[in-house]
ZAPA-450909 format. One record per atom (N, C-alpha, C, O): residue number from 0; residue in three letters; z, y negated, x negated. Coordinates in pm, whole numbers, always signed. Atoms other than C-alpha are relative to their C-alpha. Last residue first. Layout:
BEGIN
+-----+-----+--------+--------+--------+
!   i !  aa !      Z !      Y !      X !
+-----+-----+--------+--------+--------+
! NUM ! ALA !      Z !      Y !      X !
...
+-----+-----+--------+--------+--------+
***
This chain:
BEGIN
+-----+-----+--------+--------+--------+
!   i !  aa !      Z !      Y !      X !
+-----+-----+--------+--------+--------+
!  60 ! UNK !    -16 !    +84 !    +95 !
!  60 ! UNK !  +1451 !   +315 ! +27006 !
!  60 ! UNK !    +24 !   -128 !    +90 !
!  60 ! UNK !    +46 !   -237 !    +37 !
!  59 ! UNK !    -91 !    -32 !    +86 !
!  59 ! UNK !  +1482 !   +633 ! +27211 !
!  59 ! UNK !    +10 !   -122 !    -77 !
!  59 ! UNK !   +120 !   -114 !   -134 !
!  58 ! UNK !   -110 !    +36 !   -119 !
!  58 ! UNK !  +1243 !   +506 ! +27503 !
!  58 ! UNK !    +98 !    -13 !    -94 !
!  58 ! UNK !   +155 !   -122 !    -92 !
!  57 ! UNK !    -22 !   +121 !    -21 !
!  57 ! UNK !   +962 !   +476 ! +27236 !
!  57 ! UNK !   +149 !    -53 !    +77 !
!  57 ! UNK !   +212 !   -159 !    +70 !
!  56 ! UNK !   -155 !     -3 !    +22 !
!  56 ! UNK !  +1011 !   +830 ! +27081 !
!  56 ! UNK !    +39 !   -157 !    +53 !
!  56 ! UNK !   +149 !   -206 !    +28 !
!  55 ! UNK !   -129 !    -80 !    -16 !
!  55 ! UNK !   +705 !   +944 ! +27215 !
!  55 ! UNK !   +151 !    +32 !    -13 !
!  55 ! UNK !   +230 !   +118 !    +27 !
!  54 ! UNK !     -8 !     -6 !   -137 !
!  54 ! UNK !   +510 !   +664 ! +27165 !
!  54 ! UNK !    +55 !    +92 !    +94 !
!  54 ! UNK !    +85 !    +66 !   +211 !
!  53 ! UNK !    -53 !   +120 !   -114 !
!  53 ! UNK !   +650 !   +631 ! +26840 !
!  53 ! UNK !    -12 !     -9 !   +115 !
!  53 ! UNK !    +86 !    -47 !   +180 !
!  52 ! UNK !   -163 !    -10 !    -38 !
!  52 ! UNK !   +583 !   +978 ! +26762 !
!  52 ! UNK !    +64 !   -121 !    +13 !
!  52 ! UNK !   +172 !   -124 !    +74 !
!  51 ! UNK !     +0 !   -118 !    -79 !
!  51 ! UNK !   +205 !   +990 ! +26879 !
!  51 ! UNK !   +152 !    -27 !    -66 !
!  51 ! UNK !   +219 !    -68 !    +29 !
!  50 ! UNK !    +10 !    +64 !   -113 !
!  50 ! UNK !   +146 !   +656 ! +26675 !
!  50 ! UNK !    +46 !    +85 !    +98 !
!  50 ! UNK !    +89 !    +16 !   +189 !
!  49 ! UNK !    -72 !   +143 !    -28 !
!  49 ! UNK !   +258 !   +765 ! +26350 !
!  49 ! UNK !    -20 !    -61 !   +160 !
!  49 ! UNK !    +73 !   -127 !   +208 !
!  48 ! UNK !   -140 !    -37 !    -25 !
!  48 ! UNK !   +117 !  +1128 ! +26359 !
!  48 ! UNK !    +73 !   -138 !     +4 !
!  48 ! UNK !   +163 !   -133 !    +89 !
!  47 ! UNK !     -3 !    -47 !   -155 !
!  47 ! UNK !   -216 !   +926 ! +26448 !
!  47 ! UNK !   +108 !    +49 !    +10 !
!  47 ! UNK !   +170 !    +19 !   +112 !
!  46 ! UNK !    -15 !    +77 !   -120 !
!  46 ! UNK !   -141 !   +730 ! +26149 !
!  46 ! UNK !    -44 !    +56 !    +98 !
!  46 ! UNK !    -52 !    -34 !   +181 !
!  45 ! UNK !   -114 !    +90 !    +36 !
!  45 ! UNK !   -102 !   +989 ! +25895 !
!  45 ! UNK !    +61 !    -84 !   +130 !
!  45 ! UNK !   +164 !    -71 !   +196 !
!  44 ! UNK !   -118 !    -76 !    -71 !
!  44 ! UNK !   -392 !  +1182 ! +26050 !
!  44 ! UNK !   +148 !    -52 !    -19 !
!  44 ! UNK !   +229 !    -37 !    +71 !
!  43 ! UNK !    -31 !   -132 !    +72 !
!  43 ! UNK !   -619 !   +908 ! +25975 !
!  43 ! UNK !   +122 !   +108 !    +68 !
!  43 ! UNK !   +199 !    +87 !   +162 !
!  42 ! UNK !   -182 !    +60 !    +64 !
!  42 ! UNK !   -784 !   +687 ! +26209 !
!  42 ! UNK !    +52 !   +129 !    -57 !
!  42 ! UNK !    +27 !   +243 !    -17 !
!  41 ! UNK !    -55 !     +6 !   +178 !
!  41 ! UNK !  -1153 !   +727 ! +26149 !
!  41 ! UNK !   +141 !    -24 !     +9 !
!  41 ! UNK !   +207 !    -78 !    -79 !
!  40 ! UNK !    -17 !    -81 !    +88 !
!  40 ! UNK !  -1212 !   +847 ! +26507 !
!  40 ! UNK !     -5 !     +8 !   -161 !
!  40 ! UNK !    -15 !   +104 !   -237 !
!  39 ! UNK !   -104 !    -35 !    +88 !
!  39 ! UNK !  -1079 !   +594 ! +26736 !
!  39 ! UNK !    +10 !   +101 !   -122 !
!  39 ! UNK !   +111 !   +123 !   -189 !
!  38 ! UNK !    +11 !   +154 !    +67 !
!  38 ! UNK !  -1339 !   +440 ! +26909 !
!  38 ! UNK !    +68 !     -2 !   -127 !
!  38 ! UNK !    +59 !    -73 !   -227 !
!  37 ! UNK !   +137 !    -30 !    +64 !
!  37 ! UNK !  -1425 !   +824 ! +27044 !
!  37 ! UNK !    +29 !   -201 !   -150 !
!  37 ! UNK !    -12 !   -244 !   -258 !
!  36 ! UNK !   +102 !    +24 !    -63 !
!  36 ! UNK !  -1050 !   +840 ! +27112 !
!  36 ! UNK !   -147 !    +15 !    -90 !
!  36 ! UNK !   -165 !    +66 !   -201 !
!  35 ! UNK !   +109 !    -40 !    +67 !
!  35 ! UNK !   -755 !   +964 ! +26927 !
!  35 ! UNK !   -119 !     +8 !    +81 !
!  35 ! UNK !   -155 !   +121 !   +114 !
!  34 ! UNK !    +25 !    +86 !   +138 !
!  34 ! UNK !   -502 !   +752 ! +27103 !
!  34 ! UNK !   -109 !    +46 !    -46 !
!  34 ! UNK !   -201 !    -35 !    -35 !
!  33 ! UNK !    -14 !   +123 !    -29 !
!  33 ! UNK !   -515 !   +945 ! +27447 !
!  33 ! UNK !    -20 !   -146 !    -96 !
!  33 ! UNK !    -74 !   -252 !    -66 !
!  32 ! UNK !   +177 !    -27 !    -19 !
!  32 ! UNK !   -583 !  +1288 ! +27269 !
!  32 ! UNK !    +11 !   -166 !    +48 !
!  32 ! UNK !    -32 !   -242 !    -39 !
!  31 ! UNK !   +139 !    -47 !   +139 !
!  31 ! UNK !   -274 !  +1262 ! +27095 !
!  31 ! UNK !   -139 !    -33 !    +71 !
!  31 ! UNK !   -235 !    -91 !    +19 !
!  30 ! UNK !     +4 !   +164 !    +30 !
!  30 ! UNK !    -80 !  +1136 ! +27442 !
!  30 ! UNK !    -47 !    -12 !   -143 !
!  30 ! UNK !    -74 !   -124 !   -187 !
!  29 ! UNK !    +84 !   +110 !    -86 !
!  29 ! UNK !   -204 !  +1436 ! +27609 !
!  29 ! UNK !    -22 !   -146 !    -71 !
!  29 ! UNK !   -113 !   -228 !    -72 !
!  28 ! UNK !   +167 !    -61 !     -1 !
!  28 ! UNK !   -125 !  +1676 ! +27303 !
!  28 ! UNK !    -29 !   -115 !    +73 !
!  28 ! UNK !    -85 !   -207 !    +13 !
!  27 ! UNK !    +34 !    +66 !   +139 !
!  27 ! UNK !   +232 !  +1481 ! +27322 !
!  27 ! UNK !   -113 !    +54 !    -52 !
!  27 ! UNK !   -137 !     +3 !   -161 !
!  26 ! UNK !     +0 !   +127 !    +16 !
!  26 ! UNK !   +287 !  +1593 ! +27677 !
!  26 ! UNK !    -70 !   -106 !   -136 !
!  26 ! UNK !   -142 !   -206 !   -135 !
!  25 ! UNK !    +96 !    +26 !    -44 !
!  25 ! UNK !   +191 !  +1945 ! +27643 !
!  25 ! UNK !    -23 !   -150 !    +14 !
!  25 ! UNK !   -133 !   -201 !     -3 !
!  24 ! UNK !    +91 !     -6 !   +112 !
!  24 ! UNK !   +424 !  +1974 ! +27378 !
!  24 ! UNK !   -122 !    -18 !    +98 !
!  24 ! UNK !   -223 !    -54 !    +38 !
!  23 ! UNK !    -22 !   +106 !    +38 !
!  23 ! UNK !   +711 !  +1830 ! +27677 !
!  23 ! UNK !   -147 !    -17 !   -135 !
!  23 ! UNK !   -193 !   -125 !   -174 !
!  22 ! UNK !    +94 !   +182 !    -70 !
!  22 ! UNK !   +558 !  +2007 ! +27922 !
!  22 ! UNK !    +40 !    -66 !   -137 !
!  22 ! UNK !    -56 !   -131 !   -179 !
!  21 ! UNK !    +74 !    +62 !   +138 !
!  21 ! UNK !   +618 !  +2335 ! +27712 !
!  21 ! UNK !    -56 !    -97 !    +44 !
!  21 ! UNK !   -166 !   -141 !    +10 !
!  20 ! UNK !   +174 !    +12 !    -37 !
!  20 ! UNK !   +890 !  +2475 ! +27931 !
!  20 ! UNK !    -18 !    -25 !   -104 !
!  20 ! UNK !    +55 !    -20 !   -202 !
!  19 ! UNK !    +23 !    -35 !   -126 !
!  19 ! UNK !  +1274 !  +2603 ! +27875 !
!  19 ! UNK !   -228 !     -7 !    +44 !
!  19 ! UNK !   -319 !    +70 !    +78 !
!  18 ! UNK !     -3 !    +68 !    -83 !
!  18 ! UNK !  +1318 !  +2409 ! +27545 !
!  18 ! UNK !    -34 !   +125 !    +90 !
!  18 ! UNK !    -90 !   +210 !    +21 !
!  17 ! UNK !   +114 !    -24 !    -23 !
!  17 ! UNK !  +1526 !  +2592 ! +27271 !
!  17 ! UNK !   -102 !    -66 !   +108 !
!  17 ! UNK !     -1 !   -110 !   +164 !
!  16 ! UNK !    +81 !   -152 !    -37 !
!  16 ! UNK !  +1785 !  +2489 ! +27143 !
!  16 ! UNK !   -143 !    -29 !    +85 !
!  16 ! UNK !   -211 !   -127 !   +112 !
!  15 ! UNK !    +47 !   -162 !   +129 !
!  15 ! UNK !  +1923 !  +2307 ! +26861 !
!  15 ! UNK !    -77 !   +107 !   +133 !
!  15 ! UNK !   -130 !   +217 !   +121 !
!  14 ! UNK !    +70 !    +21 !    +86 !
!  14 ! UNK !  +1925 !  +1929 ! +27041 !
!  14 ! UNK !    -82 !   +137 !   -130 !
!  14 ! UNK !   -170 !   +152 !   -214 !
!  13 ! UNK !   +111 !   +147 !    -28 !
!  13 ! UNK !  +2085 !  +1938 ! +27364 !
!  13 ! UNK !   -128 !    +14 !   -110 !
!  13 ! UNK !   -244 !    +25 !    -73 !
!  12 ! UNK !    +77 !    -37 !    -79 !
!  12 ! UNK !  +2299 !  +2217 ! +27310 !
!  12 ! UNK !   -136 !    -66 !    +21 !
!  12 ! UNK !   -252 !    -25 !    +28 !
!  11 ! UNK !    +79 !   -113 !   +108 !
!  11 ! UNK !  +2407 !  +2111 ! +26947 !
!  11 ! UNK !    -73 !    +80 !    +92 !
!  11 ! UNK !   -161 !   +155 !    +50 !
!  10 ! UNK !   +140 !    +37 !    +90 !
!  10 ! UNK !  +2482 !  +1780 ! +27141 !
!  10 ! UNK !    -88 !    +87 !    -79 !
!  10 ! UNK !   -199 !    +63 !   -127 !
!   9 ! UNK !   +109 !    +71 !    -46 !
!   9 ! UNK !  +2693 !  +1909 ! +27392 !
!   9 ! UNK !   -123 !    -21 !    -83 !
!   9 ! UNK !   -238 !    +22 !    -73 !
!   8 ! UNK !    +43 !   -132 !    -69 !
!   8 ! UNK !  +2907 !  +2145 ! +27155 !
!   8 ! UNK !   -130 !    -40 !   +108 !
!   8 ! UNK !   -233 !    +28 !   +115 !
!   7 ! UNK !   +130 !    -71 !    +93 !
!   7 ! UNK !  +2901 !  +1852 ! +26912 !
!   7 ! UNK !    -57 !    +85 !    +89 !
!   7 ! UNK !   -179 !    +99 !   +100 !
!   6 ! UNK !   +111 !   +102 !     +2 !
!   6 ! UNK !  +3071 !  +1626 ! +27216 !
!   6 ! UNK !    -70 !    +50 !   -108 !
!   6 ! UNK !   -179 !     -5 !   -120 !
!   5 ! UNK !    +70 !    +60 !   -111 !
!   5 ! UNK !  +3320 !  +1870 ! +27310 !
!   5 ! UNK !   -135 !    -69 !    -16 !
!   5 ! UNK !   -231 !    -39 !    +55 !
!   4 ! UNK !   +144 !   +118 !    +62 !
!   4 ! UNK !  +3457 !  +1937 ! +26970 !
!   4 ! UNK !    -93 !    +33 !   +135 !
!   4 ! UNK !   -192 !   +105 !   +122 !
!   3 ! UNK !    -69 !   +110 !   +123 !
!   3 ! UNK !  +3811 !  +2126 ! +26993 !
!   3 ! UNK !   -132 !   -117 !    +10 !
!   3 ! UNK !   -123 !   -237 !    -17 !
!   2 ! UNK !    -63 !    +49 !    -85 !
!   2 ! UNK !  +3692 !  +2318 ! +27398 !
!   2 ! UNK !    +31 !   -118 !    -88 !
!   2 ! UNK !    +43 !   -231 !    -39 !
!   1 ! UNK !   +123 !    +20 !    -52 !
!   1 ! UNK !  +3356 !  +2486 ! +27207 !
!   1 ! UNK !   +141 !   -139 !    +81 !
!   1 ! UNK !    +94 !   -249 !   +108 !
!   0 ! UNK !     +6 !   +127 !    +69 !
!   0 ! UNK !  +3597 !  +2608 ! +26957 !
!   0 ! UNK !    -70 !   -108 !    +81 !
!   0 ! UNK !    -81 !   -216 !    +22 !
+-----+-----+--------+--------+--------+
***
């Protein structure tokens, strides 16, 4: 089926599996700790998950 739908078969690669390394979770630890500074420690977890996936999804938008 992989030959009828070309462009799911890509994308279900792309997006359902698995990653190979863990740069990319190592990445978004770095850029957690990067926001969550000493200046920074009443920001809630809400908004730190808010800032850590925009800046991680910045290119994408």
């Amino acid at each position: 089926h992989q030959a009828r739908f070309p462009l799911l078969a890509k994308a279900a690669r792309r997006y359902l599996s698995a990653p190979a390394t863990s740069v990319d979770s190592e990445r978004v630890f770095s850029t957690c700790g990067n926001i969550f500074t000493e200046k920074r420690t009443l920001l809630s977890s809400h908004n730190l998950e808010t800032l850590v996936f925009l800046n991680a999804n910045l290119n994408a938008l």
